[in-house]
C-alpha positions as CSV (number, residue, x, y, z in Angstrom):
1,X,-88.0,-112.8,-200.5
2,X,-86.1,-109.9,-199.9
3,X,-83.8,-108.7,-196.9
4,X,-86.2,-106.4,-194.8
5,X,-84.2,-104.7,-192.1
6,X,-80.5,-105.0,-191.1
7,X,-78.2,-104.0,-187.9
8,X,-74.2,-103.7,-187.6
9,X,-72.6,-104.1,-184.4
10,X,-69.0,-103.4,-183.9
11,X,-67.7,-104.9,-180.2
12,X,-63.9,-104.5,-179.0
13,X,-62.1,-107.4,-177.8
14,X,-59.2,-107.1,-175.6
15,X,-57.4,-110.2,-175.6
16,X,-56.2,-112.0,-172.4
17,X,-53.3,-113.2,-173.1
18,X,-51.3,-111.1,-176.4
19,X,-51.2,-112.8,-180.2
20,X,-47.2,-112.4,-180.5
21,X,-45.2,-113.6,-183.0
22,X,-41.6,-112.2,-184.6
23,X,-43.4,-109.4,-186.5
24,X,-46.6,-108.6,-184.9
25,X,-48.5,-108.3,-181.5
26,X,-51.7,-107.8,-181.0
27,X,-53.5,-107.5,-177.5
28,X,-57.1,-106.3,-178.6
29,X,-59.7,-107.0,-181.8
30,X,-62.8,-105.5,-183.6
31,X,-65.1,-107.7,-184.3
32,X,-68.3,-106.7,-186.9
33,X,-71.7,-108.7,-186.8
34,X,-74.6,-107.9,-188.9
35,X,-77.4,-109.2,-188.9
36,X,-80.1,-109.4,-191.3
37,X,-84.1,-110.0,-191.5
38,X,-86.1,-111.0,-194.4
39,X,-89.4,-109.7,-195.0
40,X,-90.7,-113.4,-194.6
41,X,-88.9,-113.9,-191.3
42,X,-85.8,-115.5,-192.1
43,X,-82.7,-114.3,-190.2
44,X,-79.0,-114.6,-190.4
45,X,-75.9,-113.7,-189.4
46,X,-72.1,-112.3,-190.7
47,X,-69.3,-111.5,-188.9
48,X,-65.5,-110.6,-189.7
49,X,-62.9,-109.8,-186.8
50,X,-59.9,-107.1,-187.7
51,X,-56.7,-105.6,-185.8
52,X,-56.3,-102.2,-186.2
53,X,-59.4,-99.6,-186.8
54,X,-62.8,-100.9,-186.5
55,X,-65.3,-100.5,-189.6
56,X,-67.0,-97.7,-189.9
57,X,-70.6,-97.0,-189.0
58,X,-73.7,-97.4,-191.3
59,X,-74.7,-93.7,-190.9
């Protein structure tokens, strides 16, 4: 079995209330999924949500 095909997807999150605390504040998030496909059929997903930048692209 081997992973066949794959897709990243990066969404923004804007928060509806702020995260606050005495050294940060964060109203908004990036959030990554990807998604993978085995060649049998199998699929599965990954994510991992950030402040800041979002991850780059798969180009």
């Amino acid at each position: 079995m081997k992973i066949d095909t794959y897709k990243l997807h990066r969404v923004y999150l804007v928060l509806p209330r702020p995260i606050v605390d005495s050294q940060v504040r964060f109203t908004d998030h990036w959030l990554s999924v990807l998604e993978l496909e085995t060649d049998s059929g199998l699929t599965g997903l990954g994510f991992e949500l950030q402040q800041g930048s979002p991850t780059p692209g798969l180009e």
